[in-house]
C-alpha angles and dihedrals in degrees: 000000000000103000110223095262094053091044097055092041116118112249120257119281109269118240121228110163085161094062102027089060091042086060095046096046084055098049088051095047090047082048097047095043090056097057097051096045086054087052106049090044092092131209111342089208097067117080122230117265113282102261113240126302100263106255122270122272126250086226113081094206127063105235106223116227130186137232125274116275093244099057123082116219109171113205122192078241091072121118136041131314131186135201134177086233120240092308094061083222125139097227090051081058114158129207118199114194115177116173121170110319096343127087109199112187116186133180139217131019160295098325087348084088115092110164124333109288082226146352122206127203106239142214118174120198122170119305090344135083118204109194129199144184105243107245090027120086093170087064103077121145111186119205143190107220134182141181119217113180097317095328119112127199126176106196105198112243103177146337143176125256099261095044116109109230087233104161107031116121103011128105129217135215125211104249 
């Protein structure tokens, strides 16, 4: 008969050589792939390889588009400009505002004004405008402008077959 002792011991460990190398095996393989994986990574410093130049558009000309309402983006062009037209006549007068991405020109003065004769949509970038009608994204006009002292000039670039050449040829005055 068991004696007590022998009774509340705890039984023997259980052998399993199967499971114990298996996880072993596993642990040594993780281990290896890892440092492998840590060795052929490279350099962390060097960036991956620029991913391909987007095809190229259907469309042979860029549509310019503003920014958001809500974002300010001040331009040395803000404020408003005036010229006396083609003409060089008083009553041809012709007031350029342009404040953030909207060109308004009106003509005429004083209470001869009623609403602007038209507003552009307008990107700046660099030393170019691009002007839009709103709600037509086939209308774009770009210019070269400069601004020499208070004098502005706008020199037409480019423009799409149904954009109006507004602003070529006139000079504008800082009001």
């Amino acid at each position: 008969m068991p004696s007590t002792a022998e009774v509340l011991a705890s039984p023997p460990a259980r052998r399993r050589p199967v499971l114990r190398a298996l996880l072993t095996a596993i642990a040594v393989g993780l281990l290896a792939w890892a440092v492998v994986a840590r060795l052929s990574a490279g350099d962390p410093e060097t960036p991956a390889a620029a991913p391909p130049p987007p095809a190229p558009s259907s469309s042979p000309r860029m549509v310019a588009t503003g920014p958001p309402p809500w974002v300010r983006y001040p331009t040395p062009l803000e404020g408003r400009w005036v010229s006396n037209g083609a003409s060089g006549q008083a009553t041809d007068r012709l007031t350029l505002v342009i404040h953030n991405a909207y060109v308004d020109l009106w003509q005429g003065i004083g209470q001869q004004q009623g609403r602007p004769l038209t507003r552009r949509v307008m990107l700046v970038v660099g030393d170019r405008v691009h002007l839009r009608t709103p709600g037509d994204p086939g209308e774009v006009a770009t210019y070269h402008w400069r601004i020499s002292g208070e004098r502005l000039t706008f020199e037409l670039v480019d423009q799409t077959p149904k954009s109006a050449s507004m602003l070529s040829d006139l000079t504008f005055h800082r009001a």
